[in-house]
N, C-alpha and C positions, 0 to 999 in steps of 0.2 A: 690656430686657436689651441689653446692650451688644457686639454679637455680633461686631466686630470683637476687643475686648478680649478676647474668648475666642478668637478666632483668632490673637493676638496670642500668647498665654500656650503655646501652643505652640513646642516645639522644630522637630520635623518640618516637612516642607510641610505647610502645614492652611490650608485654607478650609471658609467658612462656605455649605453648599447650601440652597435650598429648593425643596419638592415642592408645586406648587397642587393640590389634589384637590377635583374636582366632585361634585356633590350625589350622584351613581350612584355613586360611590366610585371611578371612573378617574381618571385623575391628567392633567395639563395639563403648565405650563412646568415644567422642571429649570431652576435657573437658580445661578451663582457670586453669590453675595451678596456676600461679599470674602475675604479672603485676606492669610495674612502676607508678612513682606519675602520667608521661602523661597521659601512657595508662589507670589508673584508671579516673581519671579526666574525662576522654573521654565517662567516665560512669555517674559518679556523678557528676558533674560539669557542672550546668544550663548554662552554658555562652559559654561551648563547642560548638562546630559545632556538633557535633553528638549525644549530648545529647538525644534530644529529640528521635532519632530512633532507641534509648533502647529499650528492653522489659522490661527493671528492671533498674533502677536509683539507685542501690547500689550493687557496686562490693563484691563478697562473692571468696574465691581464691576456687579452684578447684572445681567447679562448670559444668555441662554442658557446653557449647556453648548457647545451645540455650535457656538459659536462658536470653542473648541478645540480641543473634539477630533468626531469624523464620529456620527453620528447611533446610538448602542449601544446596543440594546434591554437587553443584559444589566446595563449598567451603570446603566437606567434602573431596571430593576427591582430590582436593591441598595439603590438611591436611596429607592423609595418603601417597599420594606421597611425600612430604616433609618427612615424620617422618619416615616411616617404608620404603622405596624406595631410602632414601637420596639426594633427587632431589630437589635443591633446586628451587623456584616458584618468580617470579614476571608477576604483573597483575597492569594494572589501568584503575578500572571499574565505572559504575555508574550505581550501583542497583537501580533498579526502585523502593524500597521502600526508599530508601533515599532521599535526596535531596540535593545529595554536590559525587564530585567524590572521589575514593578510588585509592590510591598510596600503595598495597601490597609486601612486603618481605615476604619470608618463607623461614628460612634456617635449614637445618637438627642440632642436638646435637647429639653430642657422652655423652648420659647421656640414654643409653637405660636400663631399668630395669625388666626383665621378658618379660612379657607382655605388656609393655605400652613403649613406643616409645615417644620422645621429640621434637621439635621443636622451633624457635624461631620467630615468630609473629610481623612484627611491621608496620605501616602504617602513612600514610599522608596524611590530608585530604585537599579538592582545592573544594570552593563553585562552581566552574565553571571550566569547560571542559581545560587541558594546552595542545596547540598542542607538546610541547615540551618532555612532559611527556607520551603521546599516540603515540609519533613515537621513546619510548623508546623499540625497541623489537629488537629480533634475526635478523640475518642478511637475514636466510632462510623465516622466517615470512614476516619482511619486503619486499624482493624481489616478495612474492606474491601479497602484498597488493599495491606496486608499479603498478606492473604487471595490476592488477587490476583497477588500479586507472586511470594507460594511456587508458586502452580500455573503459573506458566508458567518460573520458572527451575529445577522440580522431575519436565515433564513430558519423559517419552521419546517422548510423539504428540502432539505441536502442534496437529495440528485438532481433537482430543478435546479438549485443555485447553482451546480458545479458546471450543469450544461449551460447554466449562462455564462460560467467563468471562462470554460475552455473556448463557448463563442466568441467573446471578446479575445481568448489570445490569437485565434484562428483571425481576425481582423486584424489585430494588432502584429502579426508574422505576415499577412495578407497569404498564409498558405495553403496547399491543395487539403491538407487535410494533418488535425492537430487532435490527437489522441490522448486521454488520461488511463491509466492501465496499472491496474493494482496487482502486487506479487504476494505469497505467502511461500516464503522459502522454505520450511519444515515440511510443505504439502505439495509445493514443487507446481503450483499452480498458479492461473493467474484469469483477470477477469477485467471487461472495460467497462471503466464508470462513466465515462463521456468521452463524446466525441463531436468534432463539427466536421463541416465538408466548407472547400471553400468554393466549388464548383458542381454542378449537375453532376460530373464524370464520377467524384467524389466521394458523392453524396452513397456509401453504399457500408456496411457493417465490419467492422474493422476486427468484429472477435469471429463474425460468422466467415470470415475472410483466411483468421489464422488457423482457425479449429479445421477448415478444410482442405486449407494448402499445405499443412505444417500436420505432421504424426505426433511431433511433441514440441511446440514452441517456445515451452518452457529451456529446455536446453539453447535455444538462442538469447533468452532471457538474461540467463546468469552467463554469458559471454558479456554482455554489456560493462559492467564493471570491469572488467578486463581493461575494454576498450576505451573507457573514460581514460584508463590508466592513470589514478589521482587525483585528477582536476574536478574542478565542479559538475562540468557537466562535459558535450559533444557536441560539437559544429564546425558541420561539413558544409563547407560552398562552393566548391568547385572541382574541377575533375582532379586537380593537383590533389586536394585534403580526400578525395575520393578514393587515387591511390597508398596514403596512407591509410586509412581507414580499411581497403586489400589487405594492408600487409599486418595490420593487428589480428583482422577477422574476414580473415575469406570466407567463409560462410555465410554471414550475415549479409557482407558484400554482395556476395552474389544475389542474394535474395532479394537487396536493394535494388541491384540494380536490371533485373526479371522485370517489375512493378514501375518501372520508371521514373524511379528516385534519384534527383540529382542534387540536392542538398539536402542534409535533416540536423535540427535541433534537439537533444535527449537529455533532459534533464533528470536528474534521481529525485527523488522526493526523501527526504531522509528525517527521521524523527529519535533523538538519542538513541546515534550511529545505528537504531533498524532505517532498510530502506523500502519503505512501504509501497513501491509503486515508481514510475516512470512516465512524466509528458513528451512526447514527441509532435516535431512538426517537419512537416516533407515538405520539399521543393515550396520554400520559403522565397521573400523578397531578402535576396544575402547584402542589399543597399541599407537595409533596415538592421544588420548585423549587432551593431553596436547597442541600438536601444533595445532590440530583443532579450539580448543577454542581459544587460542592466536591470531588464524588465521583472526576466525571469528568475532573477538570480535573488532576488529580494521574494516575487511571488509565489515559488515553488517552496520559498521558506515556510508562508504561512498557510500554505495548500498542505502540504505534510502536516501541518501541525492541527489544521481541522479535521483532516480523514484520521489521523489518531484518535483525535476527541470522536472522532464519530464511530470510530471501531472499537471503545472505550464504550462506550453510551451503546453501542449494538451487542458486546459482550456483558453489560449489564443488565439489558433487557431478556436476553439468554438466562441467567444467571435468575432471573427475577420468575423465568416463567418455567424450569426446567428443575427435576426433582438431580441433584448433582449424584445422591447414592446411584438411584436407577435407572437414571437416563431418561425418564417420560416427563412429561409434563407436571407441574406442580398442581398444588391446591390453589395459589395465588392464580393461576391461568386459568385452573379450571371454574373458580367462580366470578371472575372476568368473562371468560367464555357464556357461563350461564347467566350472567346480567344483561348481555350483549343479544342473548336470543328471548331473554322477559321484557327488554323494554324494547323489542323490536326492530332493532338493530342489525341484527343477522336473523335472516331465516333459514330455517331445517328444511332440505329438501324433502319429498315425499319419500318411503320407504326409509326409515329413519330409527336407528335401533339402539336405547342409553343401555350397556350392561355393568351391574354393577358386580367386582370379581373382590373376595376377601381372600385371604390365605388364610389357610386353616395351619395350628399349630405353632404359628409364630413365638409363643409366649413360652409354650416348652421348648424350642430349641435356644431362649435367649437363658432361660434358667439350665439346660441341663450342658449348651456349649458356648455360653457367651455372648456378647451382642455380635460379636464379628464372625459369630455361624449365623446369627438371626437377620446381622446383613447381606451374606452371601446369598442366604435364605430368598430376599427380597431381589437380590438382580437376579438369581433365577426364575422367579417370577416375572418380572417386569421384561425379562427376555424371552422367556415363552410369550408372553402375550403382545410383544412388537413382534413375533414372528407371526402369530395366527390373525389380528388385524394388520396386515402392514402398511396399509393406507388409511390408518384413522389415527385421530386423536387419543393417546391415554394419559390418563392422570391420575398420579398417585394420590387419594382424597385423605389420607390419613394414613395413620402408622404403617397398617397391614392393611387398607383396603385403596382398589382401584379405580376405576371409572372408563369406559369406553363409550363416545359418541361414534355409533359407526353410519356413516351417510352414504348413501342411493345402496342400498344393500338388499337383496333379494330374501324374503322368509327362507329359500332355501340353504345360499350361502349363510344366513346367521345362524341358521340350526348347524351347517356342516363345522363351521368354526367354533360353535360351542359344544360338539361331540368330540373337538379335539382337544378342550378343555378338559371336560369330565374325563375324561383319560388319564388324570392326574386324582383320581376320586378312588382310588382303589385300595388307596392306606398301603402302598408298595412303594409311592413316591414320593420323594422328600419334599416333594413342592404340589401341597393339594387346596385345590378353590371350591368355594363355598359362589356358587353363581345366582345370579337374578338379572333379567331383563323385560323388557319392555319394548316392541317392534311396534310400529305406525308407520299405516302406508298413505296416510293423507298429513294432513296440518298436527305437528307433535305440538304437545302441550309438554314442556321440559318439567315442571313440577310435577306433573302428575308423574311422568314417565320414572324421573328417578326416585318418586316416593313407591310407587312400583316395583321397579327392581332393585330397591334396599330391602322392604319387605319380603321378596320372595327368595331374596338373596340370604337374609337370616335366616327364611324357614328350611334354607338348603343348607346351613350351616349345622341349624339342631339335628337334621336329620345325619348331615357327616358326625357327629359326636355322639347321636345316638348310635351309631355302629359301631363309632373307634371312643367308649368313653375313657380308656386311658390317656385320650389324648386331649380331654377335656380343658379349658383353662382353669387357673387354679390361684 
């Protein structure tokens, strides 16, 4: 058989692969047999799109594989399912060492020789993402990612739908246990949003797991990328990819394989090129190989792109209820909060103390050094007073005035914390309060309390300015 002629008869980029497969039935070299004018082009030809994410800029015929492109267990495994499996493969991916999407064929050849098995290779490449081309999949596939798709743009609680999501892919991998696991690279941290078990054994906390096994797991985190090395995502199924996976990251290796890990699935979650997080699935059904990846490969798309929106919509409601100058709570929180406890909503527990804290002086320091002394002014405040309550609520109610809800608080702790206040009452300190509160050790009435310590809070003010009246406002 004349296997360039058939790479030949191609429009597309097409080359001719072949898989050697050993007597145990593992597979050996991948190698380009040859290839059309496209497909070569796609090599040597500076003006391609893909030129540059060669390893080698001059096609040589039956060569490796990876003498192009880096070492891809996923794209091995396509290879030997097409060649030696006769299964034929489509995928349209976007490896992370590239920077243009991938439109893959793989159809099997009746051109088997011995030990080496043939295939036929062709692709298309798209500088940017075609929805047209990414809702090209099975009917079975599709229906999950549908599936998928309604429950998170249908849900009013995110973390319910997500643990529904991750349940179904835990069914759908039929494995011991499939984790969703959000990263913040700046903070070097990380947190699990859902998890399923697929078994009793399983069935057990996967952060309360890391946090005690692991000093910092964060540093096995950002090995991950490494070990993708380019590709979409990782998958391991057998002891063969187990040893390659040794030899990228012994460490993590090891870890896997402590815990009784013998295949796992890692997908990034990536949302314009941040990558916000990582699903994994352990000792998976590796029979299910093919539709897992298909699965995920479409679903982890729109997984990242709803925890965006939801970390988007959670930095807004921040934004919405947090004063940005001082770091405390706003006036928008603060009478949300007092709605929330007038129409019965929230109750105050007993010992219950509103105090309401003004800064004295504010107006002279914006007149005699500017509003940017007048705002230093105010984080010095608003940072004495998160250190002296540091488990209550404050809120900045206005220009220069504060607000503190402090709950189950003893008469004596509120008097101790407000002696540490008047401490700044001495006309020595650059940051002095004019104080008022209001303590209930039974059922608080929130109106009265803060019409209480507003009043008593001004009449602490007149009496600061009748000490220091050069410091009168003016």
């Amino acid at each position: 058989m004349d296997l360039q002629q058939i790479a030949d008869s191609f429009e597309p980029m097409t080359c001719i692969m072949s898989v050697q497969v050993y007597e145990d039935g593992s597979y050996g070299n991948i190698r380009i047999v040859c290839g059309n004018k496209a497909y070569v082009d796609s090599i040597e030809n500076p003006e391609n799109i893909s030129f540059a994410g060669m390893l080698n800029n001059k096609f040589i015929p039956d060569s490796p594989y990876q003498k192009y492109i880096p070492h891809d267990l996923n794209f091995e495994d396509a290879c030997y399912r097409c060649a030696v499996l006769k299964k034929p493969f489509h995928t349209y991916i976007h490896p992370e060492r590239y920077d243009f999407w991938v439109d893959m064929y793989m159809m099997p050849l009746a051109a088997d020789n011995g030990d080496t098995y043939y295939f036929a290779y062709s692709q298309e490449l798209t500088s940017a993402a075609s929805s047209s081309r990414m809702s090209n999949v099975d009917a079975e596939v599709a229906n999950e990612v549908l599936e998928t798709c309604i429950k998170l743009r249908g849900t009013k609680d995110f973390k319910h739908t997500m643990d529904e999501v991750i349940g179904d892919i835990s069914k759908m991998c039929e494995a011991d246990k499939v984790c969703l696991i959000l990263t913040d690279s700046q903070n070097r941290t990380f947190s699990v949003l859902s998890e399923a078990a697929g078994s009793p054994e399983a069935d057990y906390s996967v952060e309360g797991y890391l946090r005690s096994a692991y000093e910092d797991f964060y540093s096995i985190i950002e090995t991950w990328e490494a070990t993708i090395a380019g590709s979409t995502c990782l998958i391991v199924q057998n002891e063969r990819d187990m040893e390659v996976l040794n030899e990228r990251n012994p460490a993590w290796y090891e870890s896997l394989i402590a815990v009784g890990v013998k295949s796992i699935v890692l997908y990034p979650l990536k949302y314009n090129d941040e990558t916000l997080g990582y699903i994994w699935a352990i000792n998976f059904d590796v029979e299910r190989t093919k539709h897992i990846r298909a699965t995920l490969e479409t679903t982890s798309y729109f997984i990242a792109s709803e925890i965006a929106n939801y970390k988007l919509v959670d930095k807004l409601s921040v934004l919405s209820s947090f004063d940005m100058l001082t770091g405390v709570k706003n006036r928008n929180a603060m009478n949300q909060r007092i709605d929330a406890i007038i129409e019965g909503n929230e109750k105050l527990p007993a010992k219950t103390a509103v105090v309401f804290v003004d800064l004295n002086g504010l107006k002279q320091t914006n007149d005699n050094g500017g509003h940017a002394s007048g705002d230093r002014l105010l984080k010095q405040a608003a940072a004495i007073l998160r250190e002296t309550f540091t488990d209550n609520d404050i809120y900045r109610a206005g220009g220069d005035e504060f607000m503190v809800i402090a709950e189950d608080i003893s008469g004596a702790e509120l008097e101790e914390k407000l002696g540490r206040l008047r401490l700044y009452q001495s006309g020595t300190e650059a940051v002095s309060f004019a104080l008022g509160y209001c303590y209930s050790e039974g059922e608080t009435d929130i109106r009265f309390a803060m019409s209480t310590a507003d009043k008593l809070m001004y009449e602490d003010k007149k009496k600061y300015y009748e000490r220091f009246p050069e410091r009168r406002r003016k």
